[in-house]
N, CA, C and O atoms as CSV, one atom per row, in Angstrom:
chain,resi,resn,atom,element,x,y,z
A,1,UNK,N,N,-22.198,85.654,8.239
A,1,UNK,CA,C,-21.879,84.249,8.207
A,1,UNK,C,C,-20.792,83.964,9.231
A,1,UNK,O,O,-19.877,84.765,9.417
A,2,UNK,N,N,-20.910,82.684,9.970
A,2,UNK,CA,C,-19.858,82.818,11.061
A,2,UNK,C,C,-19.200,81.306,9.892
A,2,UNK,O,O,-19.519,80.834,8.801
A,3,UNK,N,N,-17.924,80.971,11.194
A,3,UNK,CA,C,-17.097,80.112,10.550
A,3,UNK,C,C,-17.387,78.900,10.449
A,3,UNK,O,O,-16.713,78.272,9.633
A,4,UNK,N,N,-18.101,78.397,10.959
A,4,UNK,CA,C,-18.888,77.097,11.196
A,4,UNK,C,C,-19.797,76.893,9.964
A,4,UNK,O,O,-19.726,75.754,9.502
A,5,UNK,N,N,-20.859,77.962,9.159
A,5,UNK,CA,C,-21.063,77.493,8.247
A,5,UNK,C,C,-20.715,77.769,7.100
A,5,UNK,O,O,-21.336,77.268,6.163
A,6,UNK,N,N,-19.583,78.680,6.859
A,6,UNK,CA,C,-17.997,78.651,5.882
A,6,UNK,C,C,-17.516,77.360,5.812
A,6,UNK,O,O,-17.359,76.719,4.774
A,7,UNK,N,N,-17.247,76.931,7.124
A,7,UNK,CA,C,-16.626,75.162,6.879
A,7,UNK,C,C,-17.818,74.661,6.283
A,7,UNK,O,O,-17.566,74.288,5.137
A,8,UNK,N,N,-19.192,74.476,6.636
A,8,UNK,CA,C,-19.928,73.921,6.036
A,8,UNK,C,C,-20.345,73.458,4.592
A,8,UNK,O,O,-20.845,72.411,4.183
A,9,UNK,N,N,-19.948,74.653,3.952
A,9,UNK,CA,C,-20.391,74.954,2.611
A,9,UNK,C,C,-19.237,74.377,1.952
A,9,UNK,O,O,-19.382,73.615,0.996
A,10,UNK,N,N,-17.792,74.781,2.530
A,10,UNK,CA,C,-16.671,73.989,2.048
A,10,UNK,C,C,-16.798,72.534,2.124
A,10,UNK,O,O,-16.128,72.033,1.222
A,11,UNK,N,N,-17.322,71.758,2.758
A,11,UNK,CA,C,-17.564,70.875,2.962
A,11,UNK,C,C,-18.569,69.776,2.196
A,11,UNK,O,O,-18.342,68.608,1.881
A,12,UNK,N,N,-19.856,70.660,2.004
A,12,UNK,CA,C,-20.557,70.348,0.657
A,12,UNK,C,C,-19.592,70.472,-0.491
A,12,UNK,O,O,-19.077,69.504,-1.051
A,13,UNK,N,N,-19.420,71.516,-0.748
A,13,UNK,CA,C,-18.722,71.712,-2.391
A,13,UNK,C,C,-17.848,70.365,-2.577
A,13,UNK,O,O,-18.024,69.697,-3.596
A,14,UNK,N,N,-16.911,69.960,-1.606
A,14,UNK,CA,C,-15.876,69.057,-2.083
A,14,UNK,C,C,-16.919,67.628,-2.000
A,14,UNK,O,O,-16.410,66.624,-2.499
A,15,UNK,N,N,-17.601,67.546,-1.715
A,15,UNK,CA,C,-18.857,66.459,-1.756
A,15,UNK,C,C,-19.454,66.075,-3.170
A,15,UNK,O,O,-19.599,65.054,-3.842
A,16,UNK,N,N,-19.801,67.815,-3.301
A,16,UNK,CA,C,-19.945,67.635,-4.871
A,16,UNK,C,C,-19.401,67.944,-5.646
A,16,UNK,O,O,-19.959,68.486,-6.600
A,17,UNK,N,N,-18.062,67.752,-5.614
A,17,UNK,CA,C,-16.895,68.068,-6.592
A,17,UNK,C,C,-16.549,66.745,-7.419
A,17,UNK,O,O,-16.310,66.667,-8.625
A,18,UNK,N,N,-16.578,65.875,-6.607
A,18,UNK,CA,C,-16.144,64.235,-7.190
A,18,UNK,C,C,-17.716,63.465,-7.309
A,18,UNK,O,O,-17.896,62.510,-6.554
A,19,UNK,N,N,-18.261,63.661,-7.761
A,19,UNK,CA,C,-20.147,62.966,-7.032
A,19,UNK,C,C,-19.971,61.310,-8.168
A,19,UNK,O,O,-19.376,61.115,-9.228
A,20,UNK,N,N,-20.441,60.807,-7.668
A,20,UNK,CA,C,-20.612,59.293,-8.134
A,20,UNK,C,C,-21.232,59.606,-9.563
A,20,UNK,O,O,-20.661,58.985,-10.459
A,21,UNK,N,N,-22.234,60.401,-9.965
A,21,UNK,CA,C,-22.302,60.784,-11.328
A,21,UNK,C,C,-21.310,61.253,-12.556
A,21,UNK,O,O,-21.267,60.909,-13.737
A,22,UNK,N,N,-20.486,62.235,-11.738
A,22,UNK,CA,C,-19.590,62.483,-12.468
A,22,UNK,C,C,-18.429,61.874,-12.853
A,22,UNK,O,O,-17.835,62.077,-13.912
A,23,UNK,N,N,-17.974,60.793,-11.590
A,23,UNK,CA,C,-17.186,60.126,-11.988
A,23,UNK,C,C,-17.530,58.881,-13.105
A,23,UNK,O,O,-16.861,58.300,-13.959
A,24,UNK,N,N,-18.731,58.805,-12.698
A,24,UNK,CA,C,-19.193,57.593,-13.827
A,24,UNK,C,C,-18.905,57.785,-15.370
A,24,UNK,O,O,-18.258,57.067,-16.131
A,25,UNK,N,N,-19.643,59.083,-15.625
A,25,UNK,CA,C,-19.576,59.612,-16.752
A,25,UNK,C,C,-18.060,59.820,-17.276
A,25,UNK,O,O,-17.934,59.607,-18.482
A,26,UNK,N,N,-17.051,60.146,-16.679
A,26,UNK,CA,C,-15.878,60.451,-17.193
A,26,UNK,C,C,-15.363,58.735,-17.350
A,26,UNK,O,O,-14.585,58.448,-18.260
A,27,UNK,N,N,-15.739,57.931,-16.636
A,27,UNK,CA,C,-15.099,56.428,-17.098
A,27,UNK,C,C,-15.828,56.119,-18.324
A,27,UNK,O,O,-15.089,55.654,-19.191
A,28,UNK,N,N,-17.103,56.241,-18.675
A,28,UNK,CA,C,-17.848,55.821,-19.830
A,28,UNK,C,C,-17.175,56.560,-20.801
A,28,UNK,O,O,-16.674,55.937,-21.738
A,29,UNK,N,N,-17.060,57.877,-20.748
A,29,UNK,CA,C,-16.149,58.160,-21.846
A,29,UNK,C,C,-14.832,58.296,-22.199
A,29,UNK,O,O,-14.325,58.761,-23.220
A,30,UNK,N,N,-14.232,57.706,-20.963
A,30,UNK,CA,C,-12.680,57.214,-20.842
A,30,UNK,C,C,-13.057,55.677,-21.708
A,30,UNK,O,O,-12.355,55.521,-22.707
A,31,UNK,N,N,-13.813,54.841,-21.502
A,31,UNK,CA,C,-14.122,53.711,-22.062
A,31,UNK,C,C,-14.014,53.666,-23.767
A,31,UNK,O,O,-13.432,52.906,-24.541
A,32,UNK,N,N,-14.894,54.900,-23.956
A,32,UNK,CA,C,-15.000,55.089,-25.462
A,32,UNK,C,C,-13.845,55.652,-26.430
A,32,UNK,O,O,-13.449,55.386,-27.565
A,33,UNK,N,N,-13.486,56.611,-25.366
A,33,UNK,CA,C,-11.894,56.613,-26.266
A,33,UNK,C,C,-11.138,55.723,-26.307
A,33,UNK,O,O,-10.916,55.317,-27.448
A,34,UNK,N,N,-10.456,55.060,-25.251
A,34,UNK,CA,C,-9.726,53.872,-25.211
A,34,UNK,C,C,-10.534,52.783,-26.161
A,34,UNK,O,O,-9.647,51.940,-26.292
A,35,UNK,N,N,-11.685,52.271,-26.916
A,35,UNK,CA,C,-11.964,51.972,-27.478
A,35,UNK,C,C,-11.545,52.682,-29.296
A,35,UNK,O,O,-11.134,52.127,-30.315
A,36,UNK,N,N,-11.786,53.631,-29.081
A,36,UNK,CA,C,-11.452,54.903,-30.825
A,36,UNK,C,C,-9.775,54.771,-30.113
A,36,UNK,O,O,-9.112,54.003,-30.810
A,37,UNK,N,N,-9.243,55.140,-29.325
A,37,UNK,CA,C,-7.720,54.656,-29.414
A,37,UNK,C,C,-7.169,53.558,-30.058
A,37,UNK,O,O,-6.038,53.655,-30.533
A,38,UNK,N,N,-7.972,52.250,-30.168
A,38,UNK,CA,C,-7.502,51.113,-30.844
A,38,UNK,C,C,-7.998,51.200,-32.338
A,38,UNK,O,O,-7.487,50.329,-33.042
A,39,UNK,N,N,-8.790,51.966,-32.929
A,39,UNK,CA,C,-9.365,51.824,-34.314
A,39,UNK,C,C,-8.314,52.727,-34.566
A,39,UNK,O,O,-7.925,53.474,-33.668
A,40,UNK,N,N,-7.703,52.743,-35.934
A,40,UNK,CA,C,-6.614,53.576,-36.631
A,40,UNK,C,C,-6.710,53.481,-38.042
A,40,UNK,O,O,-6.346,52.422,-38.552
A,41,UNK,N,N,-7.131,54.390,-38.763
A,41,UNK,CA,C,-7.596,54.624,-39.983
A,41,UNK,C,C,-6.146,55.204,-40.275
A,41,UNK,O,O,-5.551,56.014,-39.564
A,42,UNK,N,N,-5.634,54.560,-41.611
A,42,UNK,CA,C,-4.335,54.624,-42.121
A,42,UNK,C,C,-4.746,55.996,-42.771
A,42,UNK,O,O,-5.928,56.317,-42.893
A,43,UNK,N,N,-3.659,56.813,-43.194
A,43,UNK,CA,C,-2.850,57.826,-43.767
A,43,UNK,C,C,-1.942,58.298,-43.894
A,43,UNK,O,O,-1.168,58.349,-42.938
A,44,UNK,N,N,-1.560,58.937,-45.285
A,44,UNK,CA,C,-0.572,59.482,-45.417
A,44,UNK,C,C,0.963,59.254,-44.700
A,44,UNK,O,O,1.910,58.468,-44.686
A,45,UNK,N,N,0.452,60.632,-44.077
A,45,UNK,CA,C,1.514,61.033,-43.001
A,45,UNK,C,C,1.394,60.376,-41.747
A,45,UNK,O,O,2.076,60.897,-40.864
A,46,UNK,N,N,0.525,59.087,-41.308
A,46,UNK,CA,C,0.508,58.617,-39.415
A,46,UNK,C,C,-0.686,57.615,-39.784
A,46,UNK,O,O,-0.925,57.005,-40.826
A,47,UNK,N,N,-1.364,57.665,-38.520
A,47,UNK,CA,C,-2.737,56.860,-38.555
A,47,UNK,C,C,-3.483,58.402,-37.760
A,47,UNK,O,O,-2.973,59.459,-37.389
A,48,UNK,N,N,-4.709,57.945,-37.749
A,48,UNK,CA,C,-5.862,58.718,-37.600
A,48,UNK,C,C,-6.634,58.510,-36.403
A,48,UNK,O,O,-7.832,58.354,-36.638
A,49,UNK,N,N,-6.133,58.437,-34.554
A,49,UNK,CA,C,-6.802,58.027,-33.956
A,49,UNK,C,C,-8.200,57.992,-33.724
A,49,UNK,O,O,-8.393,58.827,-34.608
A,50,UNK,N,N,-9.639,57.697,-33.203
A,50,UNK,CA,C,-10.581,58.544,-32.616
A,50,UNK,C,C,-10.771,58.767,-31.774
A,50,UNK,O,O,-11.883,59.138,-31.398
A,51,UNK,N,N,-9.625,58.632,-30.958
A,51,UNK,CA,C,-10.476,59.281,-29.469
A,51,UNK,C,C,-10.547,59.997,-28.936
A,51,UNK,O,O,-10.786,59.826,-27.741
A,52,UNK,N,N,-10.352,61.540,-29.581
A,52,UNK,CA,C,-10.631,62.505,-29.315
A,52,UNK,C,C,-12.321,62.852,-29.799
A,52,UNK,O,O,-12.593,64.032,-29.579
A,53,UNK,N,N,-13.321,62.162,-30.322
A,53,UNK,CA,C,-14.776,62.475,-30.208
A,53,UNK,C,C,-14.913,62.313,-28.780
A,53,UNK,O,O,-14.925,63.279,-28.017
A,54,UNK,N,N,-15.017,61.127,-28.406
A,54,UNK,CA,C,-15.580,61.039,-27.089
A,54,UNK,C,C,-15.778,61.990,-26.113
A,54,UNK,O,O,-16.866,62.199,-25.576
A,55,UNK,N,N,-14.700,62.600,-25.859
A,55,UNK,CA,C,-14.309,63.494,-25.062
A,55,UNK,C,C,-14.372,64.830,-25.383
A,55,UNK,O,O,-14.393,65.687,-24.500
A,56,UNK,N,N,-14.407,65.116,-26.643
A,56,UNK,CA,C,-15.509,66.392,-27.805
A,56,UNK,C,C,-16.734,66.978,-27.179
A,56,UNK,O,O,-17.176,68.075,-26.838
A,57,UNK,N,N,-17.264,64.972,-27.203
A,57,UNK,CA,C,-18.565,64.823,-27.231
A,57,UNK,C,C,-18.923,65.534,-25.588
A,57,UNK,O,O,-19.611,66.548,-25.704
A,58,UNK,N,N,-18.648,65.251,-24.421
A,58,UNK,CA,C,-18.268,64.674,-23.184
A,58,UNK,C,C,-17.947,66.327,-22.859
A,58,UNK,O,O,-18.381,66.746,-21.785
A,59,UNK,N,N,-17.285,67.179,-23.646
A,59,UNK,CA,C,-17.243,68.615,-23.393
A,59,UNK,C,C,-18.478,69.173,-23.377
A,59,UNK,O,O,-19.130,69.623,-22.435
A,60,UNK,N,N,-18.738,69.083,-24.614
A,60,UNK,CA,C,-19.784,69.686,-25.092
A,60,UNK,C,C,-21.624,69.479,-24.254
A,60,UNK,O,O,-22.600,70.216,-24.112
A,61,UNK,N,N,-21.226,67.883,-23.846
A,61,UNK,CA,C,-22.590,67.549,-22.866
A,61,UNK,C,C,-22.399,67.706,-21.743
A,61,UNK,O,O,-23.392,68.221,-21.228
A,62,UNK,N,N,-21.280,67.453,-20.755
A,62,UNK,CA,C,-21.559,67.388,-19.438
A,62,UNK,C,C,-20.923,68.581,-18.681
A,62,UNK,O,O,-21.355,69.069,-17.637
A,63,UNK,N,N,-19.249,69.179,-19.741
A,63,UNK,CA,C,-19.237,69.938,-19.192
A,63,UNK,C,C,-17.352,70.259,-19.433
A,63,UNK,O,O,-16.610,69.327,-19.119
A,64,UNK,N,N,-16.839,71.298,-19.868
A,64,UNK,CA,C,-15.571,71.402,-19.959
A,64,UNK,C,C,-14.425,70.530,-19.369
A,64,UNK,O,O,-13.518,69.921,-19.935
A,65,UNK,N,N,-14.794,70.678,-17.877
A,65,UNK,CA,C,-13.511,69.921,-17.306
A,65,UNK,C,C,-13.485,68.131,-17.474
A,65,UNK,O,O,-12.465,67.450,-17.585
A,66,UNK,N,N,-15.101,67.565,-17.451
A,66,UNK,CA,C,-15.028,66.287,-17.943
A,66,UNK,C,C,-14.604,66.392,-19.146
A,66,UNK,O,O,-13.461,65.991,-19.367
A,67,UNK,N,N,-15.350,66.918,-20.180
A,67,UNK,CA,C,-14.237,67.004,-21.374
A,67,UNK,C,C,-12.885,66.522,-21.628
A,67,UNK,O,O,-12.460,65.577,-22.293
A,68,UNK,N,N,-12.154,67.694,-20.710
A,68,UNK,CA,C,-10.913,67.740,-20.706
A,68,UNK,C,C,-9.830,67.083,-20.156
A,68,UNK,O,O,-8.638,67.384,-20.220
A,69,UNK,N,N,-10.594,65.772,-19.383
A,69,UNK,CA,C,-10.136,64.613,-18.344
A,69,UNK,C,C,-9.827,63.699,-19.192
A,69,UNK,O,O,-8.722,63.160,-19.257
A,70,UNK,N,N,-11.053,63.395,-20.098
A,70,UNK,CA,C,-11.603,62.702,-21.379
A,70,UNK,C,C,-10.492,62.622,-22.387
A,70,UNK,O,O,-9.628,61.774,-22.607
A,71,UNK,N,N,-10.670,63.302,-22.704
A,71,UNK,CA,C,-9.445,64.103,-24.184
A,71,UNK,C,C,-8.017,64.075,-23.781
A,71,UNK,O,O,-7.182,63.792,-24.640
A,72,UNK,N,N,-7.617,64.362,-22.465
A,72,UNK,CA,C,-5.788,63.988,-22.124
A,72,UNK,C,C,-5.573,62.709,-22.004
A,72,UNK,O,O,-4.696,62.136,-22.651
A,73,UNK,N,N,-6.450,62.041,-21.053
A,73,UNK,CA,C,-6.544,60.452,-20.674
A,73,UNK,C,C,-5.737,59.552,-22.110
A,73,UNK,O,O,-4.672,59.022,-22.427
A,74,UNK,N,N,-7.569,59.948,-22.805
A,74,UNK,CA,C,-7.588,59.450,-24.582
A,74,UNK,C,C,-6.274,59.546,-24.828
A,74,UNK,O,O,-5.581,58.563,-25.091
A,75,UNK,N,N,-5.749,60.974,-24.747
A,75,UNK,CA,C,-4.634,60.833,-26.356
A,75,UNK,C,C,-3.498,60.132,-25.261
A,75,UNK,O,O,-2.899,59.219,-25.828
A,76,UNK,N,N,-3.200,60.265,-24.304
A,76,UNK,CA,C,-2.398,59.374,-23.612
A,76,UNK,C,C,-2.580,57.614,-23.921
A,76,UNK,O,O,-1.795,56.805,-24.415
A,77,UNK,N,N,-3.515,57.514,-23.565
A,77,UNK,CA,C,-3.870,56.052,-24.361
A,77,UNK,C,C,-3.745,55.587,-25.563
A,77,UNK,O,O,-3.001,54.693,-25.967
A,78,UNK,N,N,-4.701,56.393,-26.271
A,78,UNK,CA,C,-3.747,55.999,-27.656
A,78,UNK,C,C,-2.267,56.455,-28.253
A,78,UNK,O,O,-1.699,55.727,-29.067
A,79,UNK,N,N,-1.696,57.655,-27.821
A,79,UNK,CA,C,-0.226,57.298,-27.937
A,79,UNK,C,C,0.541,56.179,-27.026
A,79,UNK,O,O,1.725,56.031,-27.332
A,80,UNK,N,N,0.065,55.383,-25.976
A,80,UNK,CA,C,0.503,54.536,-25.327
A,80,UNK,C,C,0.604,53.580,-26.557
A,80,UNK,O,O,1.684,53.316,-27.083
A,81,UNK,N,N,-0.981,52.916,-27.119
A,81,UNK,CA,C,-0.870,52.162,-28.092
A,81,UNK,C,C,-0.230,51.876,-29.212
A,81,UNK,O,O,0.059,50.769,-29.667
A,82,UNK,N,N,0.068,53.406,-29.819
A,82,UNK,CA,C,1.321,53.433,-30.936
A,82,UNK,C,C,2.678,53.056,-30.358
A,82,UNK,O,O,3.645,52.741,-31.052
A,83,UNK,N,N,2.666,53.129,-28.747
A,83,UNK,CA,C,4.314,53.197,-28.346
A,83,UNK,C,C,4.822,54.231,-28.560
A,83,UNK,O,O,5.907,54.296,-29.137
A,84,UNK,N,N,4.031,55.497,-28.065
A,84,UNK,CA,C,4.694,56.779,-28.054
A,84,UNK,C,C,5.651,57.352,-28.954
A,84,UNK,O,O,6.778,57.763,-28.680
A,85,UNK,N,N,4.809,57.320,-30.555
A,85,UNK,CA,C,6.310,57.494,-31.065
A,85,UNK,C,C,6.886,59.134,-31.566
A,85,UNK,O,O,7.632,59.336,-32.524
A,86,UNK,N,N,6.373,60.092,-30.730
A,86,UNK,CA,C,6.728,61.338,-30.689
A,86,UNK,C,C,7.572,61.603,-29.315
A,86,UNK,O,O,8.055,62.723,-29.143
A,87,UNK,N,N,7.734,60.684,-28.437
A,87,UNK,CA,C,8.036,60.505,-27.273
A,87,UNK,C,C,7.115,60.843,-25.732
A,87,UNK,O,O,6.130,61.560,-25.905
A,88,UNK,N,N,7.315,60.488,-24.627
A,88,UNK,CA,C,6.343,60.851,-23.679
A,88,UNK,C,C,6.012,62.341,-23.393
A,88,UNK,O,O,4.954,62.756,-22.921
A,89,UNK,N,N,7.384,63.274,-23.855
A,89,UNK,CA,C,6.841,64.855,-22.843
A,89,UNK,C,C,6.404,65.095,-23.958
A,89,UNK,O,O,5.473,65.852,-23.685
A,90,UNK,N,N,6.417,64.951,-25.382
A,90,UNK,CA,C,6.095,65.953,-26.378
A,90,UNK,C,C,4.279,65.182,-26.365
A,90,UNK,O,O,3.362,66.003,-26.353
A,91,UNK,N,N,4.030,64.167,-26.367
A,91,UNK,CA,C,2.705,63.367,-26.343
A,91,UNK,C,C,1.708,64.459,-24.902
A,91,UNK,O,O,0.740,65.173,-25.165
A,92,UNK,N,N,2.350,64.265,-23.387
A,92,UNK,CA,C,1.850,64.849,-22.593
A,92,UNK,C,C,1.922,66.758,-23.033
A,92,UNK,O,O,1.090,67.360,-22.355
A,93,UNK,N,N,2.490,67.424,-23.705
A,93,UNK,CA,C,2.650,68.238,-24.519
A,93,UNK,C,C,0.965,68.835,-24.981
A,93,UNK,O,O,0.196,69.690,-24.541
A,94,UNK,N,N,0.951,67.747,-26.206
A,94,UNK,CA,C,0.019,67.400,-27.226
A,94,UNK,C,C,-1.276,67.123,-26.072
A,94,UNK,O,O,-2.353,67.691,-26.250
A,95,UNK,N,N,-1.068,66.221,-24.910
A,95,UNK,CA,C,-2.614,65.970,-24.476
A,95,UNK,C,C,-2.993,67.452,-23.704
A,95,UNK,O,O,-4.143,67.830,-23.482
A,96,UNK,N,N,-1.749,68.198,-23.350
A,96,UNK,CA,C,-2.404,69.516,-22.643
A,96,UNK,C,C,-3.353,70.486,-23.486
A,96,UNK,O,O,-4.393,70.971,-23.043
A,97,UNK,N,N,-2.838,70.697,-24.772
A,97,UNK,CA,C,-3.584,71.445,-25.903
A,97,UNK,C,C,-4.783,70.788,-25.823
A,97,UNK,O,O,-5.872,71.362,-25.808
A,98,UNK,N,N,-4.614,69.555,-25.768
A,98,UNK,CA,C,-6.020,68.828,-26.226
A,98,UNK,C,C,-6.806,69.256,-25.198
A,98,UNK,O,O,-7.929,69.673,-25.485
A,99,UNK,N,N,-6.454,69.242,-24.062
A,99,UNK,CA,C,-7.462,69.846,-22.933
A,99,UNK,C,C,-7.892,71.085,-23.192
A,99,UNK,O,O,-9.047,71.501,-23.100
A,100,UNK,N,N,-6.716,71.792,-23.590
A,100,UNK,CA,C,-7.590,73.386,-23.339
A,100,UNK,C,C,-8.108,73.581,-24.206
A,100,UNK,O,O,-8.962,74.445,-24.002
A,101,UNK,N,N,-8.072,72.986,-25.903
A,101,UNK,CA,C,-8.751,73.005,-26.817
A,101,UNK,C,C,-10.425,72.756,-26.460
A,101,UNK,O,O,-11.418,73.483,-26.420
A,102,UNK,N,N,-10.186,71.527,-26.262
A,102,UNK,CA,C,-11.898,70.577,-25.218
A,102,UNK,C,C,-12.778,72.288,-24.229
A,102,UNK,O,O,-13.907,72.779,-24.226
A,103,UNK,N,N,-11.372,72.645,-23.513
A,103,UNK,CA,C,-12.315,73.655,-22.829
A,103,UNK,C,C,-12.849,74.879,-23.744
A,103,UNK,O,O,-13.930,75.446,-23.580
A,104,UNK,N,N,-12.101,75.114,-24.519
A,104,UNK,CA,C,-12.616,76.409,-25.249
A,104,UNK,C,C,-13.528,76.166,-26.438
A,104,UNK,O,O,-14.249,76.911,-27.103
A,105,UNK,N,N,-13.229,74.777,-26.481
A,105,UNK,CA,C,-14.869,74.318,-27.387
A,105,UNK,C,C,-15.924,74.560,-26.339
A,105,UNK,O,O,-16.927,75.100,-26.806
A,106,UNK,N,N,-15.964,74.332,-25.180
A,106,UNK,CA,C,-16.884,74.206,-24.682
A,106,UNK,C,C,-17.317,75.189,-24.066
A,106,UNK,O,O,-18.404,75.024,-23.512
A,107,UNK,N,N,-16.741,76.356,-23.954
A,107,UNK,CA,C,-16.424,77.590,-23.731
A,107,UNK,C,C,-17.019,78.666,-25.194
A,107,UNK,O,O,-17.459,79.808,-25.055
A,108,UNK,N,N,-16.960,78.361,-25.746
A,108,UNK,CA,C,-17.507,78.768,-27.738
A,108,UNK,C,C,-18.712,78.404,-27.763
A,108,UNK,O,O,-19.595,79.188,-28.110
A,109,UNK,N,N,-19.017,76.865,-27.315
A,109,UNK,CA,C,-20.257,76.166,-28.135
A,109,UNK,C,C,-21.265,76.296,-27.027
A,109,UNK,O,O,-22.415,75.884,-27.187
């Protein structure tokens, strides 16, 4: 292989790294959490966001790292909505688990 089609191939890949499909899909289910971010089923100890399905869901179909775009976004959003009340680093904290959780579901299942 010479260097010319090394650049080449580099060149595809980052083409299809961001593809108009994929980005679509991660807004539709950025959509749906930010939607389950505003529903809050009372309990106990907090409320009960949902928007961590979406992005469950979104692992499990399209693919870990959308997943995991899905699922930090989400819980960022809906702790935005509560007004952060664990504070911002411990929330961004909480959305990192949520990612790698998303990946190793998807990584398991």
């Amino acid at each position: 292989m010479n260097n010319m089609e090394i650049i080449q191939e580099k060149k595809d890949l980052k083409k299809n790294l961001w593809s108009v499909k994929r980005v679509s899909i991660i807004a539709i289910f950025l959509a749906l959490s930010a939607v389950g971010a505003m529903i809050k089923i009372p309990s106990p100890i907090g409320t009960i966001g949902l928007d961590s399905a979406p992005g469950y869901f979104c692992a499990l179909a399209f693919g870990g790292v959308e997943g995991a775009i899905v699922i930090g976004i989400g819980h960022i959003l809906s702790a935005a909505v509560c007004g952060f009340p664990l504070s911002i680093p411990i929330h961004v904290v909480i959305a990192l688990a949520m990612m790698l959780w998303s990946l190793v579901y998807r990584w398991v299942a």
